[in-house]
SEVEXMAR-890541 format. One record per atom (N, C-alpha, C): x, y negated, z; chain; residue in one letter; atom name. Coordinates in Angstrom, 3 decimals, padded with zeros to 6 digits. Layout:
N
<rec c1="X" c2="Y" c3="Z" mol="A" type="A" atom="CA"/>
...
***
This chain:
53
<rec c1="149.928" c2="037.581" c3="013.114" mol="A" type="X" atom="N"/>
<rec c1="148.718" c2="037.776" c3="013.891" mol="A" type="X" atom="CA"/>
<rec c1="147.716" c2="038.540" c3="013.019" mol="A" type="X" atom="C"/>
<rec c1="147.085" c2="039.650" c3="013.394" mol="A" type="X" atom="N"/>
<rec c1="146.090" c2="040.492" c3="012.854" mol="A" type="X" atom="CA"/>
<rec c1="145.020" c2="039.934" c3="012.839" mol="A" type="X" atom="C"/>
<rec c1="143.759" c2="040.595" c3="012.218" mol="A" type="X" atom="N"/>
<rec c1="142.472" c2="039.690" c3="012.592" mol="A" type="X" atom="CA"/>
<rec c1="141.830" c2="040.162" c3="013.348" mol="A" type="X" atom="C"/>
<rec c1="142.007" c2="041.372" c3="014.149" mol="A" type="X" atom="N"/>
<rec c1="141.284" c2="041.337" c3="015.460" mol="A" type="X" atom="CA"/>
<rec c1="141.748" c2="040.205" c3="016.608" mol="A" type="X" atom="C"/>
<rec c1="143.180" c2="039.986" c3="016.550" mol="A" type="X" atom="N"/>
<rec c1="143.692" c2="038.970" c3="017.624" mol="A" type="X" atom="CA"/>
<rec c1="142.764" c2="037.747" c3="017.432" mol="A" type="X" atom="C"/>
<rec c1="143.175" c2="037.451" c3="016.033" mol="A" type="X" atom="N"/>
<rec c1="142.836" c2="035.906" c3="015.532" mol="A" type="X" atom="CA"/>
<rec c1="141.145" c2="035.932" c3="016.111" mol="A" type="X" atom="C"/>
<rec c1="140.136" c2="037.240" c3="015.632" mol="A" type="X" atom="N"/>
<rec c1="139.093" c2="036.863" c3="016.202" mol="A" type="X" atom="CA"/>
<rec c1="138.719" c2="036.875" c3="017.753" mol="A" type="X" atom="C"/>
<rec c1="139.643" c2="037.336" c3="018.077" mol="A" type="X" atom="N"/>
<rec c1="139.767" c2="037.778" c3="019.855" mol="A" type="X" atom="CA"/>
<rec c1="140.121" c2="036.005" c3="020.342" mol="A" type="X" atom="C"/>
<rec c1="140.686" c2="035.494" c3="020.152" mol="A" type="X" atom="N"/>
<rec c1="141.445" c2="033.932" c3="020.781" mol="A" type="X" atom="CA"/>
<rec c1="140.068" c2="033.240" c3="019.628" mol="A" type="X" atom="C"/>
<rec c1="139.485" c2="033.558" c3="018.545" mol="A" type="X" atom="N"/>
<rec c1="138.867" c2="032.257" c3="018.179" mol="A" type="X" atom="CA"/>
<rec c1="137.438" c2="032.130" c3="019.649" mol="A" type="X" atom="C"/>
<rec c1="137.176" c2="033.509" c3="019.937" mol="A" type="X" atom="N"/>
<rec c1="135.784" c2="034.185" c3="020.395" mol="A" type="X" atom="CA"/>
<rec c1="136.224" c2="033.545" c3="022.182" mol="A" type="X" atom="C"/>
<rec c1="137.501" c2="033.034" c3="022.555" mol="A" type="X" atom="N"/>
<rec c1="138.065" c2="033.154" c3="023.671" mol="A" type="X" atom="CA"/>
<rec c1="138.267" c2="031.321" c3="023.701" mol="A" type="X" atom="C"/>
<rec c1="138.472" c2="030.456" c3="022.140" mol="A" type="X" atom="N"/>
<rec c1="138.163" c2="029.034" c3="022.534" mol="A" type="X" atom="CA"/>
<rec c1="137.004" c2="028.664" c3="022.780" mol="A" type="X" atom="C"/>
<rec c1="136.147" c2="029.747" c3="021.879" mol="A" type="X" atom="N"/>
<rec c1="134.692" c2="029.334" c3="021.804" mol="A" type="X" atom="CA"/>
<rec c1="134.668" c2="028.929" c3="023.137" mol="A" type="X" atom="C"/>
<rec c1="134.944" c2="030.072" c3="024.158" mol="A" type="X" atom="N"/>
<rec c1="133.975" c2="030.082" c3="025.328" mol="A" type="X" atom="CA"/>
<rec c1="134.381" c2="029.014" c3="026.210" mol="A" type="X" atom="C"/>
<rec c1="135.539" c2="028.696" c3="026.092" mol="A" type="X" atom="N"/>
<rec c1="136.366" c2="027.842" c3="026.408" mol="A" type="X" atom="CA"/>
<rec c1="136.088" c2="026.363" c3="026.231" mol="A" type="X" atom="C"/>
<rec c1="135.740" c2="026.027" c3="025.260" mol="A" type="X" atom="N"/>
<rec c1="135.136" c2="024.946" c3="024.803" mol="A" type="X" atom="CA"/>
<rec c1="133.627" c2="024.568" c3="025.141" mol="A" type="X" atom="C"/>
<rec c1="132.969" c2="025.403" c3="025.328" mol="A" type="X" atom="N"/>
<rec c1="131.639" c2="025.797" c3="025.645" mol="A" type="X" atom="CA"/>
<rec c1="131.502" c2="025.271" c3="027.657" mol="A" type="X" atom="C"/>
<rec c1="132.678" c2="025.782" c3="028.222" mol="A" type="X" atom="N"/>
<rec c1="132.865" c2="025.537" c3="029.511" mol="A" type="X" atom="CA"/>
<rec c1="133.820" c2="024.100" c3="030.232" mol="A" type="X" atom="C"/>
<rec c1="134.473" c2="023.581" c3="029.291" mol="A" type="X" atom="N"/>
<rec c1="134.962" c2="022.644" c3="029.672" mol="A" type="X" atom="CA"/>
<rec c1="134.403" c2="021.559" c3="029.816" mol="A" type="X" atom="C"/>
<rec c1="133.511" c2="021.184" c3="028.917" mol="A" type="X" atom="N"/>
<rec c1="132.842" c2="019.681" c3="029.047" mol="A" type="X" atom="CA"/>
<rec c1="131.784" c2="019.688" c3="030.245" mol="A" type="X" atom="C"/>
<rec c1="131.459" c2="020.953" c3="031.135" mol="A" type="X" atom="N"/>
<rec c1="130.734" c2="020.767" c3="031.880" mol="A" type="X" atom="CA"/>
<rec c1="131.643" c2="020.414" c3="033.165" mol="A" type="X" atom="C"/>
<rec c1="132.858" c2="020.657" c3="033.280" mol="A" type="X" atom="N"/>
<rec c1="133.782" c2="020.318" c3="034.598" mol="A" type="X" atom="CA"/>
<rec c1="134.290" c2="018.859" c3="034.498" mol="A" type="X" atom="C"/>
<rec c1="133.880" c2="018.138" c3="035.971" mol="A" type="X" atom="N"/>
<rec c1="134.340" c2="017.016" c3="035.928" mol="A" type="X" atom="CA"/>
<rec c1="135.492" c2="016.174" c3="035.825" mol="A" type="X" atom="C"/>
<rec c1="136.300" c2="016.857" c3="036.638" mol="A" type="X" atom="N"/>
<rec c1="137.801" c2="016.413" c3="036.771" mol="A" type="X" atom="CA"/>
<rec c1="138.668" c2="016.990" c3="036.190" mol="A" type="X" atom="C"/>
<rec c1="139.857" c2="016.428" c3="035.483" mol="A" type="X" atom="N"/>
<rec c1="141.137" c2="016.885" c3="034.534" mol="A" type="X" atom="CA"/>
<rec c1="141.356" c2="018.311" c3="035.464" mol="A" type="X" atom="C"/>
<rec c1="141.737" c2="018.372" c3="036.703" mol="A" type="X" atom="N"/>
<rec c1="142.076" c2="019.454" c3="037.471" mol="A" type="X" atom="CA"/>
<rec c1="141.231" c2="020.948" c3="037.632" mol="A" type="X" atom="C"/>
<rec c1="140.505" c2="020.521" c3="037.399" mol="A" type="X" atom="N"/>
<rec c1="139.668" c2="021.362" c3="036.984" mol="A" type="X" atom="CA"/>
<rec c1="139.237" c2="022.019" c3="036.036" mol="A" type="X" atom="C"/>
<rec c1="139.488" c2="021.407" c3="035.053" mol="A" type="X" atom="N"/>
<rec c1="139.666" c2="021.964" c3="033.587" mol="A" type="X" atom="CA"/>
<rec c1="141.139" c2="022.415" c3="032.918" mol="A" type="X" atom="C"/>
<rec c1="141.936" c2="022.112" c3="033.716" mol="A" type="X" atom="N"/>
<rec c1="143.263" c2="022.679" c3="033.680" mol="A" type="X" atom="CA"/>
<rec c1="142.821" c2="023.786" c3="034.383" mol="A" type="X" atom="C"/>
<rec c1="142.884" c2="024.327" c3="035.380" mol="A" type="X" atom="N"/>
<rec c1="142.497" c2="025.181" c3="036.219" mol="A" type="X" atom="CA"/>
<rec c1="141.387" c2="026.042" c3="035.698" mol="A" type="X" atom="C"/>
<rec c1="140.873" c2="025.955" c3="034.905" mol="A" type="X" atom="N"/>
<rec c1="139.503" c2="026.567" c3="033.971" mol="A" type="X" atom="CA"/>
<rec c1="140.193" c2="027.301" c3="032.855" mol="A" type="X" atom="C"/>
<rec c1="140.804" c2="026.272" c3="032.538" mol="A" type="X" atom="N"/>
<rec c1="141.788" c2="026.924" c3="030.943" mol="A" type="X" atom="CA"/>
<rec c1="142.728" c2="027.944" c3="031.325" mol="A" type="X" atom="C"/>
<rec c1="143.330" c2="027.627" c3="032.736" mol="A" type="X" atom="N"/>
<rec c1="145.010" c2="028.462" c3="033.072" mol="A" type="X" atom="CA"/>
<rec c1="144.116" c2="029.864" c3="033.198" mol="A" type="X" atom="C"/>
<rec c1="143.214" c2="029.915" c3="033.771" mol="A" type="X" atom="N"/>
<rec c1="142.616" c2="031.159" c3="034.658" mol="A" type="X" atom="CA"/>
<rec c1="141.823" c2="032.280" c3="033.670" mol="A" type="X" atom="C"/>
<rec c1="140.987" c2="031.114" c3="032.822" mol="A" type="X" atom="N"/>
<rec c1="140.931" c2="032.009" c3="031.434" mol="A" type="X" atom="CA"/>
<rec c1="141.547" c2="032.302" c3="030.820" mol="A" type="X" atom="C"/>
<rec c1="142.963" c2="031.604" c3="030.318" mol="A" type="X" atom="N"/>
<rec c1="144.021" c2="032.277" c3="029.200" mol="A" type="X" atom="CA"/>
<rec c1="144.812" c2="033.463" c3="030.110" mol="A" type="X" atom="C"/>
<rec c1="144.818" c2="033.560" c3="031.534" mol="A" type="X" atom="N"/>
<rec c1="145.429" c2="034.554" c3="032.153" mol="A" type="X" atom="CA"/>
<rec c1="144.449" c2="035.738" c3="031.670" mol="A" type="X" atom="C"/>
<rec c1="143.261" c2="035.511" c3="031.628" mol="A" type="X" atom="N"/>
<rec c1="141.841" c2="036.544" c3="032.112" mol="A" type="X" atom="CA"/>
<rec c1="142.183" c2="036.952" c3="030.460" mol="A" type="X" atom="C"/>
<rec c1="141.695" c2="036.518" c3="029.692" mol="A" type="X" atom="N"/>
<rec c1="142.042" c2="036.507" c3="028.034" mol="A" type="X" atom="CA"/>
<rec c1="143.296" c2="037.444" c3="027.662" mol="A" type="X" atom="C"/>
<rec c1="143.971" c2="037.158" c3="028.120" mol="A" type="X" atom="N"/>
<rec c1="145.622" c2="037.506" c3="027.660" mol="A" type="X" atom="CA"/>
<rec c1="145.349" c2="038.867" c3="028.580" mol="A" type="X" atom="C"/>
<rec c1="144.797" c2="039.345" c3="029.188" mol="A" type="X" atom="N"/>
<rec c1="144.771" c2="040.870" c3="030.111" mol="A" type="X" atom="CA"/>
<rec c1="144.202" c2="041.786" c3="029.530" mol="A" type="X" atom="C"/>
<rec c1="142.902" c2="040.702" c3="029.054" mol="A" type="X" atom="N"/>
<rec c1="141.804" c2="041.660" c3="028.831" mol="A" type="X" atom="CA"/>
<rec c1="142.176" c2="041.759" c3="027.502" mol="A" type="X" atom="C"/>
<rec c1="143.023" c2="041.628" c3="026.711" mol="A" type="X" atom="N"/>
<rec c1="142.957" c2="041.893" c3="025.312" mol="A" type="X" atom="CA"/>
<rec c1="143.747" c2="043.041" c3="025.103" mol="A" type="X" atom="C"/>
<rec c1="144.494" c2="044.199" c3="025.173" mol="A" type="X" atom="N"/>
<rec c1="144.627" c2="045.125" c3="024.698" mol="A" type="X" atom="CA"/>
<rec c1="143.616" c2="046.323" c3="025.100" mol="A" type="X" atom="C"/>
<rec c1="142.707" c2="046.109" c3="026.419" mol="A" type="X" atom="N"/>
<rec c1="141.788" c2="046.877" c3="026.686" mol="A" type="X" atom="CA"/>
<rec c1="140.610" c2="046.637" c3="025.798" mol="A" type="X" atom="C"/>
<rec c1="140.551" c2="045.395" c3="025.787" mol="A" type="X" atom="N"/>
<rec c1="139.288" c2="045.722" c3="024.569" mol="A" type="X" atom="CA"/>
<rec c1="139.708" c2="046.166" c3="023.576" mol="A" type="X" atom="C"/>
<rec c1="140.794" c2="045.521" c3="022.837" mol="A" type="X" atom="N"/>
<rec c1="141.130" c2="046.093" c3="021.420" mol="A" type="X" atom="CA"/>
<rec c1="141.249" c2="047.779" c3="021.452" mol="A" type="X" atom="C"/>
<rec c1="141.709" c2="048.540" c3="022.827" mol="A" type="X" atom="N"/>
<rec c1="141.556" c2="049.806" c3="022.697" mol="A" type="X" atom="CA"/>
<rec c1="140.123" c2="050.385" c3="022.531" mol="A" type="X" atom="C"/>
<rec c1="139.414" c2="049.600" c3="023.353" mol="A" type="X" atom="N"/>
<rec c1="137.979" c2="049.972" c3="023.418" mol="A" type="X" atom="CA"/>
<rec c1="137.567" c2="049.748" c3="022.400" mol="A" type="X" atom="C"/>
<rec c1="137.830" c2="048.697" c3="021.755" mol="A" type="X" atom="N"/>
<rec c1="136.897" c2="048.689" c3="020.156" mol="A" type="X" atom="CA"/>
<rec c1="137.397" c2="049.777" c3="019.131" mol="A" type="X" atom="C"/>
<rec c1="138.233" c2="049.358" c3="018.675" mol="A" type="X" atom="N"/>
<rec c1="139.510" c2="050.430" c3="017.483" mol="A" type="X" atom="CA"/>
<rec c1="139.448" c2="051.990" c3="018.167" mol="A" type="X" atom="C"/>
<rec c1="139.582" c2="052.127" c3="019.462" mol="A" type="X" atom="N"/>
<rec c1="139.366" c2="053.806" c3="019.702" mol="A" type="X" atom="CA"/>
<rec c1="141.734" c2="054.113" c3="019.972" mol="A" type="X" atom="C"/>
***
């Protein structure tokens, strides 16, 4: 793992962590996590192009 990844997934629990304790139910925070690691996992070679060039 490079350190753009590593900082890409640390910058991606942050937010993650940041959003979970506000959802009430287990299902929902499953459903919070699945939808962001889909959203996360997409958006990461477009940014990394966008940043690096």
């Amino acid at each position: 793992m490079d350190l753009f990844a590593f900082a890409y997934w640390a910058v991606m629990g942050a937010f993650l962590g940041w959003g979970v304790p506000k959802l009430e139910t287990t299902f929902r925070r499953i459903l919070f996590g699945l939808c962001f690691g889909i959203i996360a996992e997409t958006a990461m070679p477009f940014i990394r192009a966008w940043l690096l060039g």
